[in-house]
Backbone as CSV, one residue per row, in Angstrom:
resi,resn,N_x,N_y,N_z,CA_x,CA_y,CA_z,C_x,C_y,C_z
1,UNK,41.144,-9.162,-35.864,39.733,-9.495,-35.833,38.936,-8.202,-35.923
2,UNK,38.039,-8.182,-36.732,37.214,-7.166,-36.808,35.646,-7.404,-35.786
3,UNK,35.529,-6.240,-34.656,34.729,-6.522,-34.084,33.444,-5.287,-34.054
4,UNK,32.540,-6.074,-35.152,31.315,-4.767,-35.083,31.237,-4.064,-33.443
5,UNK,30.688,-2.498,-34.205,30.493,-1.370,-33.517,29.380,-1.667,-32.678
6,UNK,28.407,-2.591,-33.047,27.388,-2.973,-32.172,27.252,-4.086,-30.990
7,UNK,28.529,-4.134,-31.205,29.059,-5.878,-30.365,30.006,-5.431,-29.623
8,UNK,29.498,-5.711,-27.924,30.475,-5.721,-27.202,30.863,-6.758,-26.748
9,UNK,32.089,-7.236,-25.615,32.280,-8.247,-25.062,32.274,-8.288,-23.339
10,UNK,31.841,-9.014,-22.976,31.631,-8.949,-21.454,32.234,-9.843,-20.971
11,UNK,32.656,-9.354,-19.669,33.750,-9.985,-18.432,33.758,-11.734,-18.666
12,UNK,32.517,-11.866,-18.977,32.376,-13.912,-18.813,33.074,-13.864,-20.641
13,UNK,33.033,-13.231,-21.363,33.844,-13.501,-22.864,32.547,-13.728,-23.255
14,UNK,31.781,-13.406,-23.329,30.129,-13.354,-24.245,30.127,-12.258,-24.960
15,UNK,30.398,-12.320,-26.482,29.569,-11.727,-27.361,27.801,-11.092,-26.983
16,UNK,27.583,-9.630,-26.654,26.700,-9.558,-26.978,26.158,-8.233,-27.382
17,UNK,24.949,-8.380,-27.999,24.193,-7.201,-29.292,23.985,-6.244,-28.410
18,UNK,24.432,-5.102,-28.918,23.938,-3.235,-27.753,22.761,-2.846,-28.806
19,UNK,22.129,-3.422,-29.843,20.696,-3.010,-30.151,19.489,-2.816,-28.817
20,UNK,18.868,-1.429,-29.132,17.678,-1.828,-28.306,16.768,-1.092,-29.165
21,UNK,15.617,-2.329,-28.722,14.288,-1.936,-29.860,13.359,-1.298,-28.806
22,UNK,12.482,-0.585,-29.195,11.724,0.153,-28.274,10.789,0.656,-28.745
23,UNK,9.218,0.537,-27.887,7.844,0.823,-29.000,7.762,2.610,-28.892
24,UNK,8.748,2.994,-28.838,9.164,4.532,-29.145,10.338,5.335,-29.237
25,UNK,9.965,6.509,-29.996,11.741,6.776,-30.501,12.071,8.199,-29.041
26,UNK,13.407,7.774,-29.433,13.664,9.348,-28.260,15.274,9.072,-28.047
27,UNK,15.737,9.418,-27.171,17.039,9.779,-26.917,17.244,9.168,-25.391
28,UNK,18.298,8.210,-25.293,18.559,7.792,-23.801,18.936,8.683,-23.244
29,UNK,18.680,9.258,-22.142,18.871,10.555,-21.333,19.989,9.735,-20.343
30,UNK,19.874,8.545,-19.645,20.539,8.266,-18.178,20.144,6.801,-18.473
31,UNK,20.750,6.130,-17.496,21.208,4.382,-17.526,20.923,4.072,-16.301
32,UNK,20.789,3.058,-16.326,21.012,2.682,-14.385,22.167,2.046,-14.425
33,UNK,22.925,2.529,-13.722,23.913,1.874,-12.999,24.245,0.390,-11.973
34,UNK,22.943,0.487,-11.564,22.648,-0.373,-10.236,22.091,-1.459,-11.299
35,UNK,21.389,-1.082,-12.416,21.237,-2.845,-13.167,22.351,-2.930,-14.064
36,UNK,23.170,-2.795,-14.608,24.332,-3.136,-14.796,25.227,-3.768,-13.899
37,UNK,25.258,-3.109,-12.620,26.317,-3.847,-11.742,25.489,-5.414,-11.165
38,UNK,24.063,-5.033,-10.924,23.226,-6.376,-10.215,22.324,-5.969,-10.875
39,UNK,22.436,-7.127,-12.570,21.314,-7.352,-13.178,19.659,-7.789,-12.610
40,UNK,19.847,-8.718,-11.776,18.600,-9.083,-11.196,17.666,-8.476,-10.423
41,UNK,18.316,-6.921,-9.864,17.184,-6.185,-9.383,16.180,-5.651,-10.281
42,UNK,16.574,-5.887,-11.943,15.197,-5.950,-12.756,14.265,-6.773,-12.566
43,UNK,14.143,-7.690,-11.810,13.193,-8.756,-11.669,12.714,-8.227,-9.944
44,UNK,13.797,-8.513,-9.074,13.381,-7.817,-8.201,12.868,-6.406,-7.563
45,UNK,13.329,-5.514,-8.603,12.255,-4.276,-7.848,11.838,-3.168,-9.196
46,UNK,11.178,-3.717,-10.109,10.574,-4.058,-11.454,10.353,-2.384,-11.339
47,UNK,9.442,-1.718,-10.703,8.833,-0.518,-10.628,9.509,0.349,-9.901
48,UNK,10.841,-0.287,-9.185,11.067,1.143,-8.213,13.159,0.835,-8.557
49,UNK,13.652,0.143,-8.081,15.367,0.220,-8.524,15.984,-0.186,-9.684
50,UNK,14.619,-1.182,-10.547,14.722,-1.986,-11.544,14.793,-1.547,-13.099
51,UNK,14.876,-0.061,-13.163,14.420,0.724,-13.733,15.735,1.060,-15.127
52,UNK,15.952,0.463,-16.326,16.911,0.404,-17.111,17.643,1.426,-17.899
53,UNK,16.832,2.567,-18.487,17.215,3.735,-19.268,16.124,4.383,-18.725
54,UNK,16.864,5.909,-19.070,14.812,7.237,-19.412,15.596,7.471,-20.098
55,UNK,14.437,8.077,-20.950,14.628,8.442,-22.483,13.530,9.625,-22.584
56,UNK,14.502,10.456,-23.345,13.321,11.533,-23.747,12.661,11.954,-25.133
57,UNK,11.343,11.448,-24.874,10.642,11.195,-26.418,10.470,11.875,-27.216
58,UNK,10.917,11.473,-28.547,11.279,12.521,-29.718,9.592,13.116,-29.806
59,UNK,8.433,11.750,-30.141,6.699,11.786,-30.300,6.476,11.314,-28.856
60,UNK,5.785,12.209,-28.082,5.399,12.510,-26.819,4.142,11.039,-27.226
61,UNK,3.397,11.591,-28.604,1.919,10.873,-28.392,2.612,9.363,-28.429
62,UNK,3.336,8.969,-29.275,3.357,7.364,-29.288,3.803,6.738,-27.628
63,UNK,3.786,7.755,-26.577,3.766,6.706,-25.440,1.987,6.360,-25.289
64,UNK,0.936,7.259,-25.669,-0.683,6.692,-25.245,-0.711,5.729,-25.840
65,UNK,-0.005,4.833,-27.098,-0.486,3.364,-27.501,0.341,2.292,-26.487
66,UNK,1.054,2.733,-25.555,1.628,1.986,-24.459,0.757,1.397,-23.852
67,UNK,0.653,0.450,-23.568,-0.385,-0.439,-22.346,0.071,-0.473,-20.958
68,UNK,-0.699,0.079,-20.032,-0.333,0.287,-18.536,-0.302,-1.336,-17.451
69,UNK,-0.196,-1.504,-16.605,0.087,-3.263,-16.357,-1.234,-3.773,-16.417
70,UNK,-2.609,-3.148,-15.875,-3.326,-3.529,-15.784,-4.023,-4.235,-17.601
71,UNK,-3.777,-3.742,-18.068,-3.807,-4.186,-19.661,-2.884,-5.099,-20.051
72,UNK,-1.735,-5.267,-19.639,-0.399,-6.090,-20.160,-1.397,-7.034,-19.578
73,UNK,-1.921,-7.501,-18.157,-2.116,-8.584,-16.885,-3.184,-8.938,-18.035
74,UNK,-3.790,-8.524,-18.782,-5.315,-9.302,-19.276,-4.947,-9.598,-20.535
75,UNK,-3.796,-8.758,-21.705,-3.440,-9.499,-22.555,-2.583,-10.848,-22.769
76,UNK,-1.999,-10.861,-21.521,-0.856,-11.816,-21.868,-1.922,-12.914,-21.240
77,UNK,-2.743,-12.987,-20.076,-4.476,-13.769,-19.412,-5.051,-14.503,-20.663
78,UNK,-4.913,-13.981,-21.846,-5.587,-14.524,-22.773,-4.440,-15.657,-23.531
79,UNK,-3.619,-16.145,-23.553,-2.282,-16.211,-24.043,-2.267,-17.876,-23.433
């Protein structure tokens, strides 16, 4: 069986995609560990353990077209 370079397989036997899209380019510096082992502390501690890759940005400027929460909270308000 030929199994693309972008496809891994996980413990439950799920096929799944290691693409990640991102509204900027840069280099994954570090991972979290702690959401890999207990996915759900992304939901639970969003801003402080929940925290998935850092990356260090190739274009510093394309993080100012980022929207901070207070902007996410009023775009998605309209929705």
């Amino acid at each position: 069986m030929n199994v693309p370079e972008n496809i891994s397989y996980t413990k439950e036997h799920e096929w799944i995609r290691m693409d990640l899209y991102a509204p900027v380019s840069g280099q994954v510096t570090d991972v979290n560990k702690k959401v890999q082992e207990t996915p759900e502390v992304v939901n639970k501690e969003p801003y402080d353990g929940g925290w998935m890759i850092k990356v260090k940005l190739d274009h510093p400027a394309e993080a100012t077209a980022l929207l901070d929460a207070g902007a996410y909270k009023k775009l998605i308000a309209k929705t």
